[in-house]
Backbone as CSV, one residue per row, in Angstrom:
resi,resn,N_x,N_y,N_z,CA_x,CA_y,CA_z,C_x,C_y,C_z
1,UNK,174.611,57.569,84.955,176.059,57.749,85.021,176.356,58.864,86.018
2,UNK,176.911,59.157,87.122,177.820,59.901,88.025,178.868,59.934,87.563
3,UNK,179.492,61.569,88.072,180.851,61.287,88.019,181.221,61.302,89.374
4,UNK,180.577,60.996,90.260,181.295,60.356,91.363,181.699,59.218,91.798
5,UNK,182.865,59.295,92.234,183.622,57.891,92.794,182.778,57.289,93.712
6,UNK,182.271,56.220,93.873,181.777,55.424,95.137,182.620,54.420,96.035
7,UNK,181.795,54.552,96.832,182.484,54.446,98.300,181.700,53.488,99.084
8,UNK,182.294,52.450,100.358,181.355,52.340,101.097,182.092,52.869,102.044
9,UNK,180.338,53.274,102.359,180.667,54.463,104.031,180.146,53.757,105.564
10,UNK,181.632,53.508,106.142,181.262,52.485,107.480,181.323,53.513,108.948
11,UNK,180.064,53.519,109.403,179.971,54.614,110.554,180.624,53.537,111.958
12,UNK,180.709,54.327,112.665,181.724,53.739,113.827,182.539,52.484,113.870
13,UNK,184.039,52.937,112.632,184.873,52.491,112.052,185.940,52.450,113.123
14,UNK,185.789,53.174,114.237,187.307,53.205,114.705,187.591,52.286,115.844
15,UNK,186.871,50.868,116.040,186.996,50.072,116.409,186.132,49.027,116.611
16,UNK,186.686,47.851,117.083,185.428,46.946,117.016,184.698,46.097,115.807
17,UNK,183.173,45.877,115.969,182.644,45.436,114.731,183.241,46.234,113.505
18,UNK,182.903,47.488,113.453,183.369,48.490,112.297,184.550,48.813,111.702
19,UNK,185.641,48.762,112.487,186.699,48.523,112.380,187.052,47.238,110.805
20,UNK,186.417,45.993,112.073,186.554,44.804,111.596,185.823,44.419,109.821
21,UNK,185.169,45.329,109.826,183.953,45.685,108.808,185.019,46.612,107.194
22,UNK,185.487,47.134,108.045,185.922,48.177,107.087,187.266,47.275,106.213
23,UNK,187.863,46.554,106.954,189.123,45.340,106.519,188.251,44.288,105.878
24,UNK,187.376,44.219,106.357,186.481,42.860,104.769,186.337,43.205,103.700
25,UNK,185.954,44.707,103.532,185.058,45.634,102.866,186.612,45.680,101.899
26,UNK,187.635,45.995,102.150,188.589,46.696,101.720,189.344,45.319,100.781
27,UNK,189.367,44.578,101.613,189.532,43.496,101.454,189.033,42.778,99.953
28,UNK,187.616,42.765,99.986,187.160,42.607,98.993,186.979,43.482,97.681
29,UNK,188.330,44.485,98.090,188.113,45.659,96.880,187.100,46.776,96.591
30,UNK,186.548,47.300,97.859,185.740,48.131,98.020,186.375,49.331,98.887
31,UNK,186.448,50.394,98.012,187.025,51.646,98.795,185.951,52.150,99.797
32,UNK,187.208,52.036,101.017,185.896,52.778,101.717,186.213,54.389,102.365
33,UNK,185.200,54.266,103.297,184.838,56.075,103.735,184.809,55.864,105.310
34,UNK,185.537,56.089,105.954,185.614,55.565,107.244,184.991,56.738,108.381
35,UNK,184.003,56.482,109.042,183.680,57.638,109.949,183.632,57.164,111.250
36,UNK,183.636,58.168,112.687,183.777,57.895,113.590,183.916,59.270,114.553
37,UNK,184.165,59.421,115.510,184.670,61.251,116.371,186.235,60.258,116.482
38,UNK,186.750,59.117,116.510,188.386,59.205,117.093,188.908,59.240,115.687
39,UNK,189.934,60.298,114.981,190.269,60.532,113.730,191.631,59.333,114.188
40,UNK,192.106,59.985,115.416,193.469,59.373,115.939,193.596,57.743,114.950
41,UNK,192.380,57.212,115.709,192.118,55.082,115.460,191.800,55.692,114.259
42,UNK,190.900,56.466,113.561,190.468,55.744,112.477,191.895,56.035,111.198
43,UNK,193.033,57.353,111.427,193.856,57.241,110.457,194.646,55.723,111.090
44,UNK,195.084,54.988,112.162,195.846,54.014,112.133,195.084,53.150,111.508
45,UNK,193.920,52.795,111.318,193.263,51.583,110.424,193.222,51.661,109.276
46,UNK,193.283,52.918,108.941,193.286,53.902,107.315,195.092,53.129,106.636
47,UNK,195.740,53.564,107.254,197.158,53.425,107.663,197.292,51.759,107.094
48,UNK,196.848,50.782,108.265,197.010,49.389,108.156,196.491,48.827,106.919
49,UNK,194.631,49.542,106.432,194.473,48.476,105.251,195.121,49.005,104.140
50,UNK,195.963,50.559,104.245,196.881,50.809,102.532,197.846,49.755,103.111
51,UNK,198.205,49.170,104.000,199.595,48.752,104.296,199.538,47.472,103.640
52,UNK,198.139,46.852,103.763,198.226,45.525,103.188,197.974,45.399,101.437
53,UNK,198.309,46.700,100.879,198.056,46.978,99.356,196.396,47.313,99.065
54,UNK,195.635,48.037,100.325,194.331,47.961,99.188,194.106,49.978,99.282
55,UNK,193.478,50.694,98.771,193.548,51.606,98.651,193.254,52.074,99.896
56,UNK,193.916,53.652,100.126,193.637,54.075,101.493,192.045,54.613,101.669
57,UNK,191.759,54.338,103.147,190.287,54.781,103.066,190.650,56.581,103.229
58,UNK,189.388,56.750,102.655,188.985,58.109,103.112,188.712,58.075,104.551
59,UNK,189.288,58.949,105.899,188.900,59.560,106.950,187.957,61.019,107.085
60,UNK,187.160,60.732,107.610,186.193,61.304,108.142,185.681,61.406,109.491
61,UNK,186.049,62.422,109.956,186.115,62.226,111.813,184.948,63.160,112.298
62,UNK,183.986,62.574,112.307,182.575,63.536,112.607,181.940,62.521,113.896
63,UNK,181.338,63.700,114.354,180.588,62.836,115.642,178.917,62.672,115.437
64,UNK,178.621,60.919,115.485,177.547,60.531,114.795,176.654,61.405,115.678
65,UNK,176.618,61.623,116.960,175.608,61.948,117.873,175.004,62.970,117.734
66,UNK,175.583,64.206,117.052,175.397,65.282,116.686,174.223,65.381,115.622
67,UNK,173.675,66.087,116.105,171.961,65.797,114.866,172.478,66.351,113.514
68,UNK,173.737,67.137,112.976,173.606,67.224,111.647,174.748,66.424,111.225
69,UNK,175.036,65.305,111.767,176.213,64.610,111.602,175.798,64.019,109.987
70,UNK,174.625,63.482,109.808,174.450,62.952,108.367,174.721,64.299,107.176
71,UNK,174.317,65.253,107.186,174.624,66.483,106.211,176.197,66.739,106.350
72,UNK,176.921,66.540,107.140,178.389,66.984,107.537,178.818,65.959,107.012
73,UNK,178.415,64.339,107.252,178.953,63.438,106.166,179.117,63.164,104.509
74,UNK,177.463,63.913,104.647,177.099,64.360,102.679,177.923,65.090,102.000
75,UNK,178.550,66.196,103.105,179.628,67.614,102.283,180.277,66.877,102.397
76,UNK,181.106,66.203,103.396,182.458,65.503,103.198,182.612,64.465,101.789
77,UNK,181.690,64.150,101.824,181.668,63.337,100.545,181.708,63.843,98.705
78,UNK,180.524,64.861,99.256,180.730,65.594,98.069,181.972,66.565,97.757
79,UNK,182.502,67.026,98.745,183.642,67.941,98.434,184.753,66.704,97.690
80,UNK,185.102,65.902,97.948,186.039,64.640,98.209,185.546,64.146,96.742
81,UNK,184.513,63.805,95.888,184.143,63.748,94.967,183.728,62.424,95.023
82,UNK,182.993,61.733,96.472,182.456,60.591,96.457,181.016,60.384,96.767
83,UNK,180.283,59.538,96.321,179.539,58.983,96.896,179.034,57.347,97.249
84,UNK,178.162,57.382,98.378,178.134,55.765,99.131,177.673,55.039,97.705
85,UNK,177.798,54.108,97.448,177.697,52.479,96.985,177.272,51.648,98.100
86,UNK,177.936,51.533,99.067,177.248,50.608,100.304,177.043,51.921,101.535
87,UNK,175.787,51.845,102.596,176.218,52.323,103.665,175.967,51.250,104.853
88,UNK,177.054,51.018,106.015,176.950,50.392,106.818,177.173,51.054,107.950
89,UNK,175.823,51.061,108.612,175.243,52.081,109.988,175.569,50.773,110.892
90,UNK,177.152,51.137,111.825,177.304,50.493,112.691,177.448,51.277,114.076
91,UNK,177.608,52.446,113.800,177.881,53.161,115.076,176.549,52.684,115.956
92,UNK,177.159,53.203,117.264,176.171,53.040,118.583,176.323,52.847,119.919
93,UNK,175.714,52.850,120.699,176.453,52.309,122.070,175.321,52.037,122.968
94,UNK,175.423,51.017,124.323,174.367,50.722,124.755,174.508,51.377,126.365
95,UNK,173.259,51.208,127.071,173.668,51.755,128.652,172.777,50.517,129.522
96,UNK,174.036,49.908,130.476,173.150,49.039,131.202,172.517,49.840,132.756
97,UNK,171.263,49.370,132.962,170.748,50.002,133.930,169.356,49.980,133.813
98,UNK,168.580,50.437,134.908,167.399,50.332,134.990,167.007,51.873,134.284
99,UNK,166.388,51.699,133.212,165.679,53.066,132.525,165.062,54.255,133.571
100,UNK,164.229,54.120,134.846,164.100,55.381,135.409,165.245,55.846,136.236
101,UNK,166.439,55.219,136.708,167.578,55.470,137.376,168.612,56.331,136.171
102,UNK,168.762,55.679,135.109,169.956,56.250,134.244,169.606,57.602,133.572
103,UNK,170.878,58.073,133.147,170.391,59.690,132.829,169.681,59.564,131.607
104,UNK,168.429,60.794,131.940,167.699,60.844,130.536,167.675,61.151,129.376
105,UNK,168.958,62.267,129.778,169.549,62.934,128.259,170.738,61.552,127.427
106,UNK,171.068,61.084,128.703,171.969,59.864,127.679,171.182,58.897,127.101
107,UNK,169.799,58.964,127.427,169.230,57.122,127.010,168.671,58.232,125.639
108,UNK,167.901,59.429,125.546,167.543,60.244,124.340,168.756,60.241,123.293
109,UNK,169.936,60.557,123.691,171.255,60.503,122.780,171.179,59.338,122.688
110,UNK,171.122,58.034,123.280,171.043,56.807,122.283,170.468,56.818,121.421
111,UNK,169.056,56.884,121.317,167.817,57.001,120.646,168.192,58.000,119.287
112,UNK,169.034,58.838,119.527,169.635,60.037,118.100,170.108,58.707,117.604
113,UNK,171.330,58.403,117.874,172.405,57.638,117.453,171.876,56.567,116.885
114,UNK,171.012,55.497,117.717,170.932,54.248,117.380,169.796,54.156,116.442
115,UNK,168.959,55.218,116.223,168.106,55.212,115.738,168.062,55.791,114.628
116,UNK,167.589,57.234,115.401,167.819,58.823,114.311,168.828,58.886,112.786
117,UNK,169.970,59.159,113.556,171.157,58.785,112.782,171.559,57.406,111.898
118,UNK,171.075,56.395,112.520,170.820,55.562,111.670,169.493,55.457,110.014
119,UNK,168.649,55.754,110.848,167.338,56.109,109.784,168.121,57.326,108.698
120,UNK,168.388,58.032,109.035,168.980,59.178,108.158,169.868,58.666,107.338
121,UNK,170.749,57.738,107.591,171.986,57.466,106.395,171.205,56.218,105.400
122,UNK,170.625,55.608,106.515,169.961,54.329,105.661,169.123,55.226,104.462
123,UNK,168.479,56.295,104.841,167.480,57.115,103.119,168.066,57.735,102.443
124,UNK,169.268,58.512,103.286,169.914,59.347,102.424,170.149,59.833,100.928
125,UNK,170.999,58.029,100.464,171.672,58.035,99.532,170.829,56.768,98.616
126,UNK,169.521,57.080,98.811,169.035,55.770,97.981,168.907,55.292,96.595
127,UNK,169.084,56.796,95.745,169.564,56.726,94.840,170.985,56.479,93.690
128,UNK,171.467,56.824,94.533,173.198,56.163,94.628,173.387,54.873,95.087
129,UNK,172.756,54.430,96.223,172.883,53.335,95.970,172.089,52.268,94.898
130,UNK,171.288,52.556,94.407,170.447,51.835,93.202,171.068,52.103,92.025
131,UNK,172.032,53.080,91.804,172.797,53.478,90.659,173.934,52.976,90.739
132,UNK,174.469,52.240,91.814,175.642,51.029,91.872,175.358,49.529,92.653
133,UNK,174.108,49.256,92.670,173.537,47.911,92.369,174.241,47.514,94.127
134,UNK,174.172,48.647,94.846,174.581,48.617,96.330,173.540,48.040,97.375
135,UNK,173.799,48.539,98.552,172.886,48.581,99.540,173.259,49.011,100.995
136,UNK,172.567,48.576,101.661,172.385,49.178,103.625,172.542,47.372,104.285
137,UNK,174.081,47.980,105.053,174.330,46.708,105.676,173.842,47.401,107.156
138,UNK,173.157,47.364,108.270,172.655,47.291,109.193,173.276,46.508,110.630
139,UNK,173.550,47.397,111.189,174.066,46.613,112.803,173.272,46.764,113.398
140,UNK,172.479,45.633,114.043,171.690,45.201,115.278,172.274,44.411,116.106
141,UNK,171.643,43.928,117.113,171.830,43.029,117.501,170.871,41.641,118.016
142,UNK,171.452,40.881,118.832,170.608,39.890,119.262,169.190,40.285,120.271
143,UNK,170.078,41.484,120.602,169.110,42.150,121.837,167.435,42.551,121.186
144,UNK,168.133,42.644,119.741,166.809,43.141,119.077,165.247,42.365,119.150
145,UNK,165.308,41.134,119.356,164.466,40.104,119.436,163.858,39.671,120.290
146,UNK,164.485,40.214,122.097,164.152,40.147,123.173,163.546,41.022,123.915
147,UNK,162.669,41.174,124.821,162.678,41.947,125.710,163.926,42.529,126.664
148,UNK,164.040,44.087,126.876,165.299,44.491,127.560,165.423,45.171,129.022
149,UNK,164.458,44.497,130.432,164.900,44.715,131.551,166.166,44.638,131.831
150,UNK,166.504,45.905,132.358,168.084,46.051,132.922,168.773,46.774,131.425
151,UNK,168.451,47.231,130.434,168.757,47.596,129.365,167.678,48.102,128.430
152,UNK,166.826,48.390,128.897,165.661,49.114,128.046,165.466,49.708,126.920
153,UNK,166.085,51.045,127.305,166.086,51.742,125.740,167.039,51.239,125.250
154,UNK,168.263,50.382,124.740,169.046,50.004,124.110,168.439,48.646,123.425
155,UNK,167.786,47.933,123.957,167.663,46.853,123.542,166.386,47.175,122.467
156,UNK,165.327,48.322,122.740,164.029,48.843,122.324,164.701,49.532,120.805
157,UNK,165.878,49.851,121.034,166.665,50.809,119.828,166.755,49.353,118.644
158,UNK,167.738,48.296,119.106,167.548,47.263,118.160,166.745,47.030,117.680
159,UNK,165.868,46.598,118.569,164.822,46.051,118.022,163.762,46.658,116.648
160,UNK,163.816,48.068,116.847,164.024,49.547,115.338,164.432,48.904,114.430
161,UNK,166.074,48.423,114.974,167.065,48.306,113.644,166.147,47.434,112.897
162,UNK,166.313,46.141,113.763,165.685,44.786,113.086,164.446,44.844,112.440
163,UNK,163.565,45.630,112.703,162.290,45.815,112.199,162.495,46.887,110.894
164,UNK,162.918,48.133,110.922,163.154,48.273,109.876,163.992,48.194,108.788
165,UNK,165.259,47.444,108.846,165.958,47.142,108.147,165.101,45.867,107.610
166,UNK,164.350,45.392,107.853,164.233,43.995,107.423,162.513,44.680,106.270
167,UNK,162.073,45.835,106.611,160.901,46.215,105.602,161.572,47.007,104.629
168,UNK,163.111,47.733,105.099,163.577,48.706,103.392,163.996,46.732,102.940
169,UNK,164.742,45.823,103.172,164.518,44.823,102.470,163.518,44.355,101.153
170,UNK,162.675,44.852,101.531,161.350,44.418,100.638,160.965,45.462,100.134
171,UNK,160.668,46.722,100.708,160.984,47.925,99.779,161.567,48.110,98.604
172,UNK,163.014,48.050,99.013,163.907,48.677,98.205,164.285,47.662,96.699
173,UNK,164.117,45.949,97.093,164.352,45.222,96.492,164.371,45.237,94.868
174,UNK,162.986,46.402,94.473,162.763,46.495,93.198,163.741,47.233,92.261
175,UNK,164.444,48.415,93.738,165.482,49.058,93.187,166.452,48.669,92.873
176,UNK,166.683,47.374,93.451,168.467,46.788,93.097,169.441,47.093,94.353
177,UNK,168.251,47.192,95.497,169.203,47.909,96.450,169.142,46.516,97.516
178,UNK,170.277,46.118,97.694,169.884,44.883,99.200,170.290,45.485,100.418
179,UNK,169.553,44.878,101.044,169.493,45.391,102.622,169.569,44.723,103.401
180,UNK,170.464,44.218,104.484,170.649,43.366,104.699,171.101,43.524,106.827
181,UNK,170.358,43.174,107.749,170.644,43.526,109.373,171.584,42.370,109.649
182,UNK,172.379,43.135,110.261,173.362,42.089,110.534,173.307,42.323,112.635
183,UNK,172.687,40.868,113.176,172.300,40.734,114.823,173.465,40.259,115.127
184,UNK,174.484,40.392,115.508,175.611,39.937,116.936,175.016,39.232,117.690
185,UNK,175.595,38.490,118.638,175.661,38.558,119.595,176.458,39.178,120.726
186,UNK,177.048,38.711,121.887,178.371,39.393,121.930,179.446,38.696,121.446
187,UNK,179.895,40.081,121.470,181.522,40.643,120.844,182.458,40.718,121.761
188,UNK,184.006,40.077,121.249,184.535,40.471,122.076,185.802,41.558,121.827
189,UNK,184.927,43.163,122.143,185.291,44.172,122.031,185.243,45.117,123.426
190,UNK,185.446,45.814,123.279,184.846,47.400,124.609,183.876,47.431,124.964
191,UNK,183.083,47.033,123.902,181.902,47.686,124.208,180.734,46.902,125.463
192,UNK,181.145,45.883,125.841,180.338,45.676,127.048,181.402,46.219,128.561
193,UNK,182.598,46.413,128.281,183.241,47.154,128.950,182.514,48.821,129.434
194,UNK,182.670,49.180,128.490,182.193,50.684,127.927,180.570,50.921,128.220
195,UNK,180.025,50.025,128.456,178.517,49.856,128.439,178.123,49.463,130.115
196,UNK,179.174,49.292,130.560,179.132,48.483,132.507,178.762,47.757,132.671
197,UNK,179.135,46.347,131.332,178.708,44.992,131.353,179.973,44.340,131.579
198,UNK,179.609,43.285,132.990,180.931,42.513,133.072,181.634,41.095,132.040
199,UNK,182.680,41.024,132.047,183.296,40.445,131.168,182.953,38.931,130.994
200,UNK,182.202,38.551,131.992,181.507,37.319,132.301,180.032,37.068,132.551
201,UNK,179.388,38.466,131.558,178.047,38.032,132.161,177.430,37.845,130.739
202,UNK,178.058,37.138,129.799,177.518,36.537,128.926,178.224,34.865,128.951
203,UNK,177.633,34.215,128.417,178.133,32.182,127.993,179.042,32.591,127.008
204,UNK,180.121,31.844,127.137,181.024,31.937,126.278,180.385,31.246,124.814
205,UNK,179.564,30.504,125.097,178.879,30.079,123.487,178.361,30.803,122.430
206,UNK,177.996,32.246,123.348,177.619,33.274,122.558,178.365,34.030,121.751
207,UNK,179.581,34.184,122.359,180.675,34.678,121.973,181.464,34.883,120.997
208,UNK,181.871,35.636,119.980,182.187,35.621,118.734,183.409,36.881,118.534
209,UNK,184.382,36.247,117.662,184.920,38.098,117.701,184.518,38.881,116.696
210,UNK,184.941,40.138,116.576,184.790,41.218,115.636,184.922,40.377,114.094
211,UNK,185.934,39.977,113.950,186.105,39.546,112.771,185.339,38.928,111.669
212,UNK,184.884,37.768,112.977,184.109,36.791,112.398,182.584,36.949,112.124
213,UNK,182.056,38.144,113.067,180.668,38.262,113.019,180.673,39.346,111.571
214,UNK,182.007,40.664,111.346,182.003,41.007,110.444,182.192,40.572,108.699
215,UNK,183.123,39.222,109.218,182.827,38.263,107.676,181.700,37.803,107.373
216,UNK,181.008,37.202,108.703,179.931,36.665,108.351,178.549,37.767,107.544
217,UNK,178.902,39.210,108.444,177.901,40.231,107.787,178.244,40.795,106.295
218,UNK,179.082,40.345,105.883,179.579,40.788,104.356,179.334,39.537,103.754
219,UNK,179.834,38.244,103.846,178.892,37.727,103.478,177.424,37.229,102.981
220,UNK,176.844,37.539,104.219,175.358,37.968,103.957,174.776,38.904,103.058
221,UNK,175.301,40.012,103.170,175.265,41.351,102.495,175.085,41.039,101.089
222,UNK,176.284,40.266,100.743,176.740,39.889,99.388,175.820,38.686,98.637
223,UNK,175.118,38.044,99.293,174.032,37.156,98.944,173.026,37.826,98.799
224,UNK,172.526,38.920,99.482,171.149,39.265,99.657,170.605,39.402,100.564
225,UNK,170.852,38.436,101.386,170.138,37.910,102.595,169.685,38.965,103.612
226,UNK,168.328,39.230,104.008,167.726,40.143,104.636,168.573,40.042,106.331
227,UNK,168.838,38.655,106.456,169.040,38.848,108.195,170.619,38.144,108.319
228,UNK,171.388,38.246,109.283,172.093,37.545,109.559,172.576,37.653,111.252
229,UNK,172.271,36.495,111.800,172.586,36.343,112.821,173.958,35.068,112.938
230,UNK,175.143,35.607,113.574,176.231,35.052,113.626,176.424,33.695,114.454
231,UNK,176.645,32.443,114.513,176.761,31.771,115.043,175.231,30.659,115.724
232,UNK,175.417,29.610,115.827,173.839,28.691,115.960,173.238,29.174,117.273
233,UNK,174.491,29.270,118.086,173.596,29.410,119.991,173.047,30.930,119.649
234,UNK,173.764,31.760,118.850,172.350,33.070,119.110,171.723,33.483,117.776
235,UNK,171.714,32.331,117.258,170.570,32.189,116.037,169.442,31.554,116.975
236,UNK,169.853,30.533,118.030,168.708,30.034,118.570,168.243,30.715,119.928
237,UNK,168.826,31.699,119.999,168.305,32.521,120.994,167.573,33.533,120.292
238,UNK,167.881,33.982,119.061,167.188,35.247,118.803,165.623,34.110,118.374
239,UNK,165.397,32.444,118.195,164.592,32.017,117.505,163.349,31.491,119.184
240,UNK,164.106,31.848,120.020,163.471,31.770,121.522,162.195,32.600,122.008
241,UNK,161.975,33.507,121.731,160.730,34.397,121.626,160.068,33.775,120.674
242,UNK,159.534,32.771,119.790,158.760,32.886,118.854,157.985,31.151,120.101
243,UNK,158.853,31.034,120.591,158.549,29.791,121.397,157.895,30.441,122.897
244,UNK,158.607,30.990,123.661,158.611,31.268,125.008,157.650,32.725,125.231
245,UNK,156.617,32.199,126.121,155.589,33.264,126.487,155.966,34.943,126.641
246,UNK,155.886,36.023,126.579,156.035,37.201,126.593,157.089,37.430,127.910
247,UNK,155.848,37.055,128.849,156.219,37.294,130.296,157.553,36.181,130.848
248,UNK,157.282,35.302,130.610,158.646,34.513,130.774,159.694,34.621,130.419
249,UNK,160.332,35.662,129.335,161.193,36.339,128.326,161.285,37.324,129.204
250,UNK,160.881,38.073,129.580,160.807,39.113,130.678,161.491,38.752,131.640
251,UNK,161.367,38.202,132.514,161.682,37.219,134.091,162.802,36.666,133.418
252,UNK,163.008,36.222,132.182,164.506,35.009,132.146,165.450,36.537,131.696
253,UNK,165.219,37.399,130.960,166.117,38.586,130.801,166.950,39.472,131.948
254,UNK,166.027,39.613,133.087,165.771,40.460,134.022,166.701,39.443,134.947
255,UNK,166.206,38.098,135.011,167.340,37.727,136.169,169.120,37.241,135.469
256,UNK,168.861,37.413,134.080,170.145,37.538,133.328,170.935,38.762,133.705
257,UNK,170.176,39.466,133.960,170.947,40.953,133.534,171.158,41.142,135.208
258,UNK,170.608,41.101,136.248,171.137,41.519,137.486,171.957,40.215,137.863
259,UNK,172.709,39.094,137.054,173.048,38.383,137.599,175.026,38.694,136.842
260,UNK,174.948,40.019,136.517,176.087,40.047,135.764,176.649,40.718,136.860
261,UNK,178.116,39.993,137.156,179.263,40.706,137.755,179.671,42.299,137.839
262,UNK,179.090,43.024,137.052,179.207,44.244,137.239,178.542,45.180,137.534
263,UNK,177.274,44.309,138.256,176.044,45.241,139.327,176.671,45.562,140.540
264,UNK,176.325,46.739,140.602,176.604,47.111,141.968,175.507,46.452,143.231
265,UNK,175.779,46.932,144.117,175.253,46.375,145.573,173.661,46.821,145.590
266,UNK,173.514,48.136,144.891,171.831,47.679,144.952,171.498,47.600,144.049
267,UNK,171.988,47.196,142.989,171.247,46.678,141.872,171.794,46.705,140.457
268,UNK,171.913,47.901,139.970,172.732,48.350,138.616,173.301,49.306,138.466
269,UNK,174.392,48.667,137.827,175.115,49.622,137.391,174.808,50.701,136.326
270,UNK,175.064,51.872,136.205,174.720,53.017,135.521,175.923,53.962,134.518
271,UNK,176.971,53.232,134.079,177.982,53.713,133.170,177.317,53.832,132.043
272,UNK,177.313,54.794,131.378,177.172,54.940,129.315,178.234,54.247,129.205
273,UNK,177.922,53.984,127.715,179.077,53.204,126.812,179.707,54.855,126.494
274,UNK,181.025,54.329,125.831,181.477,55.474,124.810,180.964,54.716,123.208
275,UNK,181.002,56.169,122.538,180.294,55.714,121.706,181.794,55.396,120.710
276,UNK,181.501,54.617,119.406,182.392,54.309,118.686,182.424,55.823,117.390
């Protein structure tokens, strides 16, 4: 028995997948804990889901990147008199470019974020979550499954997610805790904007919005289900490596990625994302 209120706590809430995440969540009668660095977006979403009658989320405006961002989330919680029931580690951001060209301190700050910071919230609270029959909803992506020329450390970061979200799965299972990675494909959000991916250098078949990839990941969540990949064309892309030679995955990535509209003239482009 706690006497704390539980919560689910959705990291990079203030737009996008997370956003979209936090309105299912709410939706389905789950108070949540909204975090992010833009307080601005995250009180208007705070704002919109009391508007549609469900309780207001808690705001929390901390910046994931920051190495004690998980302890700064713990006080916030505990002062507030909550703790997680679900946590869903969506924050992140990717950088397109060739890994020895792009800056090194930004591809390491991915690696905090997409990784670090992730690993940290996913252990945190594992006892709280087994004491409300919760779990760890997980954002990856499709990238996770592939090799990532032209996107390296970002795609190497997924591929983390996917691997270990899918062993606390089997871990944790005894606890009552489900765990569940939820792979995208793309989205159509900022973030390949934000990342210096052009607006056309994915198939529109891949394509999915926020909404739908976030119903589909609460869904999943809510079954059990260790994996969920949104939609058939990148269910059968993430199922393409188990078919196609190492090196050929390599070569078909590599001429994907310099064939996107938003390479520059010798080669790649080098923008960070902002992070959510």
């Amino acid at each position: 028995m706690s006497i704390f209120k539980p919560v689910t706590l959705i990291t990079g809430a203030s737009s996008g997948i997370g956003a979209a995440l936090a309105r299912v969540f709410a939706e389905h009668g789950h108070e949540v804990a909204l975090v992010a660095r833009r307080e601005a977006e995250l009180a208007r979403l705070a704002d919109d889901i009391a508007a549609a009658g469900r309780p207001r989320p808690h705001v929390i405006p901390i910046d994931l990147a920051r190495s004690d961002s998980p302890a700064r989330i713990g006080h916030e919680l505990l002062v507030r008199g909550l703790e997680p029931a679900v946590v869903v580690n969506n924050a992140g951001f990717g950088l397109f470019g060739l890994a020895a060209e792009l800056d090194r301190a930004d591809q390491v700050a991915m690696i905090d974020l997409n990784v670090r910071t992730l690993t940290e919230l996913s252990l945190r609270w594992i006892d709280s979550l087994a004491r409300h029959r919760g779990g760890i909803l997980n954002v990856a992506s499709v990238a996770g499954f592939l090799p990532g020329p032209g996107m390296a450390v970002y795609y190497a970061t997924k591929a983390y997610v996917v691997s270990f979200s899918e062993a606390l799965h089997v871990e944790l299972r005894s606890k009552g805790v489900r765990v569940t990675v939820l792979c995208p494909g793309p989205v159509a959000t900022g973030f390949q904007a934000r990342a210096g991916i052009g607006a056309k250098h994915f198939p529109r078949i891949l394509q999915r919005s926020a909404e739908r990839v976030a119903r589909d990941g609460f869904a999943g969540f809510m079954q059990g289900r260790r994996l969920v990949v949104p939609g058939f064309a990148n269910s059968f892309v993430s199922f393409i490596p188990r078919l196609v030679p190492r090196g050929t995955m390599l070569k078909l990535v590599r001429r994907s990625q310099r064939r996107s509209p938003a390479a520059k003239p010798e080669g790649w482009p080098r923008r960070p994302s902002e992070r959510t």
